[in-house]
C-alpha positions in Angstrom: -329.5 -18.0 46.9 -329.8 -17.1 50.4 -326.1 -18.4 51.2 -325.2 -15.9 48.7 -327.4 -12.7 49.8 -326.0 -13.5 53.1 -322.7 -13.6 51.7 -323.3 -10.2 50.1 -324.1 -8.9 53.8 -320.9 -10.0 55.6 -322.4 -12.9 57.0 -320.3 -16.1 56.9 -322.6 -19.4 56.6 -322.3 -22.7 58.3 -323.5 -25.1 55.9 -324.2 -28.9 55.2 -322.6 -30.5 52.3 -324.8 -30.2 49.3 -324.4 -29.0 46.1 -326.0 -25.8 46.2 -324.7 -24.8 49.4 -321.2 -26.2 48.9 -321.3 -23.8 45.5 -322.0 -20.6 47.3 -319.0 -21.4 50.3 -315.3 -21.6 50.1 -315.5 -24.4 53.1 -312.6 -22.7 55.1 -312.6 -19.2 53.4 -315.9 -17.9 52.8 -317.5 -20.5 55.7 -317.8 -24.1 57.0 -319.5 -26.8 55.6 -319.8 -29.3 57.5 -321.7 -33.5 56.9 -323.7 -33.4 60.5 -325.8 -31.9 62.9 -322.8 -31.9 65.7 -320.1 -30.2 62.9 -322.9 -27.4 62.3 -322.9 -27.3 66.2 -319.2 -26.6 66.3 -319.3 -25.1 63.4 -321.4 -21.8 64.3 -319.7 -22.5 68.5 -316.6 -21.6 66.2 -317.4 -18.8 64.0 -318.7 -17.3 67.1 -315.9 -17.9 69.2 -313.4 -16.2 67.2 -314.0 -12.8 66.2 -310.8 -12.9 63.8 -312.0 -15.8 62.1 -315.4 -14.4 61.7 -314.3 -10.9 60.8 -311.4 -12.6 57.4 -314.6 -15.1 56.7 -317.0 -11.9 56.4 -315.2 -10.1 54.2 -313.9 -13.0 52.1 -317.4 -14.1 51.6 -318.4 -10.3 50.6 -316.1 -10.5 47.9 -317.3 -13.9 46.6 -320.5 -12.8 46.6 -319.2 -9.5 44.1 -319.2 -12.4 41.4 -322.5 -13.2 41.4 -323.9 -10.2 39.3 -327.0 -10.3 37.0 -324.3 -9.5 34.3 -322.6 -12.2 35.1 -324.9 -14.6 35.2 -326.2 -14.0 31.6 -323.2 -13.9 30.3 -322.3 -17.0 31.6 -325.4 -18.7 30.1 -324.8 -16.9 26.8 -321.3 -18.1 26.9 -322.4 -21.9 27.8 -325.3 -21.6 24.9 -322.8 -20.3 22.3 -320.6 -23.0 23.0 -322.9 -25.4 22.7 -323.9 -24.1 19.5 -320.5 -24.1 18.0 -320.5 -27.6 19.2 -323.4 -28.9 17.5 -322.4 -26.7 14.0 -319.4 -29.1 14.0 -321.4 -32.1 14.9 -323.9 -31.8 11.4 
């Protein structure tokens, strides 16, 4: 969740490659995600570097972050848990 407040604030995100953190960044768009310490290095080097880069990344990972309402979210999980129940209905 962090990724994502940050997100929310403008803030692009150098990340390693792990599910939850590869969820919340577009690796290229949103931020970098990168598989080691010296990537992560020229990873942030990078970001910092190149205003441009870091302004299209800010606001790119602003409006990601827009998707991830509360409303969202339970809809989401009602949708899945409907599903799942139609699912099962045709199953007995």
């Amino acid at each position: 969740m962090t990724v994502t407040e940050a997100a929310a604030c403008g803030t692009p995100a150098v990340v390693s490659c792990i599910a939850g953190h590869v969820d919340a960044v577009e690796d290229g768009v949103t931020g970098l995600v990168v598989d080691n310490d010296d990537q992560f290095v020229k990873g942030i080097d990078r970001l910092l570097a190149d205003g441009a880069l870091r302004e299209a990344m800010s606001r790119a990972a602003q409006d990601r972050a827009r998707r991830y309402t509360w409303e969202a979210t339970a809809l989401g999980t009602l949708q899945l848990l409907a599903d799942e129940a139609r699912g099962r209905g045709r199953r007995q």
